[in-house]
Structure formats: C-alpha cells, structure tokens
C-alpha positions, -999 to +999 in steps of 0.1 A: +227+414+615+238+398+647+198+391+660+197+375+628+226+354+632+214+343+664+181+339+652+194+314+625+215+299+652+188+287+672+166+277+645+198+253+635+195+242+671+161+233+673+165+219+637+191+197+651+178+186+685+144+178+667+166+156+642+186+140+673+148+132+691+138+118+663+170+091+660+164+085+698+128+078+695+139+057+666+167+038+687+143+033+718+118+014+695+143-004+678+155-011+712+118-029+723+118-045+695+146-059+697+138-070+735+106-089+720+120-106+697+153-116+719+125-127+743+107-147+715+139-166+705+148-176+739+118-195+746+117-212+711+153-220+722+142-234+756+111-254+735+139-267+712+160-280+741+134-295+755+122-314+720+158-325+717+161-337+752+131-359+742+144-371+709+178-383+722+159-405+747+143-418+718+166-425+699+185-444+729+151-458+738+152-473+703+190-482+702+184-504+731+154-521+721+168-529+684+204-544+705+176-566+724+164-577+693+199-582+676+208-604+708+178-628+707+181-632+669+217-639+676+208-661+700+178-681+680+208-682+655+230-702+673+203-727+685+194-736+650 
C-alpha cells in the first residue's frame, strides 16, 4: 500500500511539474511577445514625434505667412 502511495505521489508530481512547464513556456512566449510588440510601438511613437515635430512647424510656418498677409492687407487698407 505504501509503494503505491508513493507511486501515486510521484505521478502527481510529475503531473504537476509538467502543468507548471507548461505555464512557464506559456509566460516566456507571452513574454517575447510582448517585447515585439513594446518594441513595435516605440518606434511608431518615435515616427509619431517626429510627424508632429513637422506639423507644428507647419502650422507656425503658415501662421506666420497668413500674419504677413494680414499686415500688408492692413496696410493696402489704410492707403486707400
């Protein structure tokens, strides 16, 4: 009765430890994908940055031209 105990105990155990591999496999892929992806969004972020670095000059670019053109009609205003 006891070898058979024992017998049952460590088929639990490997039961188990299988079962706990398994979840760490699990986690270590989760883990890489996670890394890829994490990867993946900081770059898009950097590219975003970048675009949006490029649009405020833009817009200032076109702020200041449109002021210029307020100005000289403001100007051709008051000569007529």
């Amino acid at each position: 009765m006891a070898k058979k105990n024992q017998k049952n105990n460590n088929n639990n155990e490997s039961i188990d430890l299988s079962a706990l591999e398994s979840k760490v496999d699990q986690l270590i892929e989760t883990v890489n994908n996670l890394t890829v992806e994490n990867e993946a969004l900081r770059q898009q972020q950097g590219a975003l940055a970048i675009e949006r670095a490029d649009l405020i000059e833009k817009t200032e670019l076109a702020r200041t031209r449109v002021e210029a053109m307020i100005s000289r009609l403001k100007s051709m205003e008051a000569r007529s």
